[in-house]
N, C-alpha and C positions, 0 to 999 in steps of 0.2 A: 356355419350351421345352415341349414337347409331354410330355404325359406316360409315362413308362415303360412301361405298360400298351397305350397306344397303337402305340409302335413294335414291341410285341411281339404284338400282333393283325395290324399290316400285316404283319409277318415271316411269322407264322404263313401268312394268307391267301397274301400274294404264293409262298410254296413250292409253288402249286397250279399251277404253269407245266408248259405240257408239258416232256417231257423222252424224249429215246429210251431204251429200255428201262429204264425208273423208273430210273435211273441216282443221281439227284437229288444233284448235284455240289455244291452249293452248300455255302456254309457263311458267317454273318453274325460279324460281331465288334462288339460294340459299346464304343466306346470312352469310357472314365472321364477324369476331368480329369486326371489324372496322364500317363496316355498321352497327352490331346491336346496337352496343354501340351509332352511331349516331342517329338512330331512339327513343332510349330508350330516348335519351335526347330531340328529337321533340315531344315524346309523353309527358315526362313531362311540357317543354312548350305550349304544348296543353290543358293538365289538368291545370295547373297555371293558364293560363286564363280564364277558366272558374268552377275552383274550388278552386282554393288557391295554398297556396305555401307547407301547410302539406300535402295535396292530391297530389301534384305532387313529393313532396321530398318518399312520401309510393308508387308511381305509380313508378316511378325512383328505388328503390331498389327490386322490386317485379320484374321489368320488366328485371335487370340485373340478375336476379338467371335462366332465362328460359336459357336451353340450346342450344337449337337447333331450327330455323328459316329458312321458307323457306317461298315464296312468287307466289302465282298463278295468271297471268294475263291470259286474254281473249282477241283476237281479234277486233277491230270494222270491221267492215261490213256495207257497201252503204245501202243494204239491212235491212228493219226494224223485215220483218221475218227471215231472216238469221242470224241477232243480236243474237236475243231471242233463237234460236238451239243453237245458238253455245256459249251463255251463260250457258244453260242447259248442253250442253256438260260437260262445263269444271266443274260444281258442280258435272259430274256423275263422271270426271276424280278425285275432290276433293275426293269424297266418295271411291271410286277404293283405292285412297291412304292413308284413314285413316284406312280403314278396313286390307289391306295388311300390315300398319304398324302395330298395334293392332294384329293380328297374330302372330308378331314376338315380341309381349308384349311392343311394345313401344308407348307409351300416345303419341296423339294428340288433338292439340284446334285448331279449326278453329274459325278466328276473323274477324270483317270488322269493326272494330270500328272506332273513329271519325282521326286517324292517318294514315290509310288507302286509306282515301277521301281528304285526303289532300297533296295539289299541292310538298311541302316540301318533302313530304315521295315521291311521285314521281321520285322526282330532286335525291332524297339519292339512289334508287334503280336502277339510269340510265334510267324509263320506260317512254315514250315519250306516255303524255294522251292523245292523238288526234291519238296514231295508238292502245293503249292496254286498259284493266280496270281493274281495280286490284279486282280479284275477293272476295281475301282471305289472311289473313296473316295465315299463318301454325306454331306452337308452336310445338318441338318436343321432349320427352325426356323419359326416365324410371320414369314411376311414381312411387312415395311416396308411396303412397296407391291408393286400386284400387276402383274404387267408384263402388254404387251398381247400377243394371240398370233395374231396376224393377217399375221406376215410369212412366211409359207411360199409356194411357187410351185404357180400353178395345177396340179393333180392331172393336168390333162392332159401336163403335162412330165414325170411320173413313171408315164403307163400307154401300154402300147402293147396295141393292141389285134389281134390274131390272127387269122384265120379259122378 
């Protein structure tokens, strides 16, 4: 697993994301074994419920091999346009931290799956929903093997061009 030092140098760097009016919404949690291991166990009673007891027993040992956890919430704001910056914000701070980690060859997943949205994982993380939103769970670790990155679509199907 990447060293602690490490994650807290990308953290550092990646906070240098724009942000409208230095707002700087963010805020990272970094999770202990104690915590992951209680989450691993919400998300397999998560899957159980709505997939079975095999699906959450393969969700349960899949989820206890990841190493390394960290957690990005966002701000709420009175404001319905200051929401949405400062939402954006914090994916350009996600992206600052995968790319900086990646650099230094270490794999990240970014997730918001259905464990993320729920009130439970809240309560486990300490994060009080009525002030933060959890924007992303972060998976971190040395990967296995490096996947290839070459399946994206020509850039011309993504620009249009103006006069």
């Amino acid at each position: 697993m990447p060293e602690y030092e490490m994650i807290i140098k990308a953290i550092d760097l990646a906070r240098w994301a724009p942000n409208h009016k230095l707002t700087e919404p963010w805020h990272f949690y970094l999770l202990g074994k104690e915590t992951i291991n209680q989450v691993c166990f919400l998300n397999a009673e998560i899957t159980r419920e709505t997939r079975g007891e095999r699906a959450a027993e393969m969700k349960l040992e899949k989820w206890q091999q990841i190493p390394g956890w960290l957690v990005l919430t966002c701000k709420h704001s009175d404001n319905s346009v200051r929401e949405r910056e400062d939402y954006a914000a914090c994916c350009c701070v996600a992206q600052n931290l995968m790319l900086l980690l990646w650099d230094s060859r270490v794999g990240v997943k970014w997730t918001t799956g259905d464990v993320t949205r729920d009130d439970r994982f809240y309560n486990l993380i300490q994060v009080n929903r009525q002030q933060e939103t959890v924007v992303g769970l972060f998976w971190y670790g040395y990967a296995g093997e490096i996947p290839e990155f070459n399946k994206r679509k020509p850039v011309a199907t993504a620009l249009t061009e103006l006069p």
